[in-house]
C-alpha positions as CSV (number, residue, x, y, z in Angstrom):
1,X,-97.3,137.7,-26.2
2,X,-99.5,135.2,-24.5
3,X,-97.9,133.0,-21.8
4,X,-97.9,129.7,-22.1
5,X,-98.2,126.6,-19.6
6,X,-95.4,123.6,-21.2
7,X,-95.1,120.3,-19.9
8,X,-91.3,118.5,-20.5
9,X,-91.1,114.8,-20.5
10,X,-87.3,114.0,-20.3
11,X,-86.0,110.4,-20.9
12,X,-85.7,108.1,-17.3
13,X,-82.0,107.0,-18.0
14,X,-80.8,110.5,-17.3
15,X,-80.8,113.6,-15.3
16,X,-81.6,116.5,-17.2
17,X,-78.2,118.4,-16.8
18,X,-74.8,118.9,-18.3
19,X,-73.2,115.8,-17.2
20,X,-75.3,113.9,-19.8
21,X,-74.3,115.7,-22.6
22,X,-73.5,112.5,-24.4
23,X,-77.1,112.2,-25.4
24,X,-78.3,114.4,-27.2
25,X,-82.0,114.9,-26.2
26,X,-81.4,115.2,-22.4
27,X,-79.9,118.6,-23.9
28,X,-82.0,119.5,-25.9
29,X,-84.5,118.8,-23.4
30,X,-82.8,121.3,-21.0
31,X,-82.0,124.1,-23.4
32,X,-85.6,124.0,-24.2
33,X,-86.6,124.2,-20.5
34,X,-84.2,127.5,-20.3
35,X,-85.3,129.0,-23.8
36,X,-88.8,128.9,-22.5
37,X,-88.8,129.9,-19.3
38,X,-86.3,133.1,-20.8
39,X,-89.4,133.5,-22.7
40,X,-91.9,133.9,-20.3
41,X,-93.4,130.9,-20.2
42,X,-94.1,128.1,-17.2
43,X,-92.2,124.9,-17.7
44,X,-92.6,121.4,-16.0
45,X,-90.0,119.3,-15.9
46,X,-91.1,115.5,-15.7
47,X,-87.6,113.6,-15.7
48,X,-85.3,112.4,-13.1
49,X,-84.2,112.7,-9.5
50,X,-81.4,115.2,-9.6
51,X,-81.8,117.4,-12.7
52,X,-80.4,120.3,-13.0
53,X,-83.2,122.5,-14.4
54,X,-85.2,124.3,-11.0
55,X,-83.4,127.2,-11.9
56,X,-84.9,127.8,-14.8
57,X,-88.3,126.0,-14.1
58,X,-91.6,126.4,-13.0
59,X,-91.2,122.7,-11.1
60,X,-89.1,119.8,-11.4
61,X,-91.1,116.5,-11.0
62,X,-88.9,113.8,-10.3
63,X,-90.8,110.7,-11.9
64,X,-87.8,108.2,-11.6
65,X,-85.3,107.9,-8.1
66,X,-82.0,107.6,-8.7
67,X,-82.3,104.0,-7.0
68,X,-84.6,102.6,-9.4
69,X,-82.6,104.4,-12.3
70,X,-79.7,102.0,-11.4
71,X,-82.1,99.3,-11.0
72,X,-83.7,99.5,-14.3
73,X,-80.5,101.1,-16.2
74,X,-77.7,100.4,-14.5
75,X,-74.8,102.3,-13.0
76,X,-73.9,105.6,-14.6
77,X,-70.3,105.7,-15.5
78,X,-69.4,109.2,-16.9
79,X,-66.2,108.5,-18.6
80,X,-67.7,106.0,-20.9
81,X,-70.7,106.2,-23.4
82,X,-74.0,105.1,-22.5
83,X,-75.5,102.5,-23.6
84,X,-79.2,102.5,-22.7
85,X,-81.0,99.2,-21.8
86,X,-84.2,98.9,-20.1
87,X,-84.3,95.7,-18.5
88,X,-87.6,94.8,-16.7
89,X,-85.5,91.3,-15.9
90,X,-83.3,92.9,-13.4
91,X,-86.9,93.8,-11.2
92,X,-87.4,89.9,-10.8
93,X,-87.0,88.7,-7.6
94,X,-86.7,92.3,-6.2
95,X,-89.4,93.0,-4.2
């Protein structure tokens, strides 16, 4: 079977993991990473800072901090559902 190189782009408002399991692709997004890589393949993960996927990656590229995911998302709060805004108005006056 040939090998394959496949680049991942997760979404920014979460970290790929288990803790997100509210939305949908962020899982589907990991399982894919793992069914890959059981495959034989080389995945890159491009998502956020703290995912849970280098054990079953090529690499993790962090592409958002977890400081500017609160920025542009605001805080996570696992016990209720998320409710994903991107709000370029919170960066005003932030420099």
């Amino acid at each position: 079977m040939k090998k394959f190189r496949l680049h991942v782009v997760a979404l920014p408002h979460t970290q790929t993991s288990l803790r997100h399991s509210a939305c949908a692709f962020t899982i589907k997004v990991l399982r894919f990473c793992r069914m890959m890589t059981s495959l034989g393949h080389d995945v890159f993960h491009y998502g956020a800072e703290g995912s849970e996927v280098q054990d079953f990656t090529a690499e993790d590229i962090p592409v958002i901090s977890l400081a500017e995911q609160e920025v542009y998302f605001g805080p996570f709060d696992p016990n209720k559902l998320y409710d994903c805004v991107f709000s370029p108005r919170r960066l005003i006056g932030r420099r």
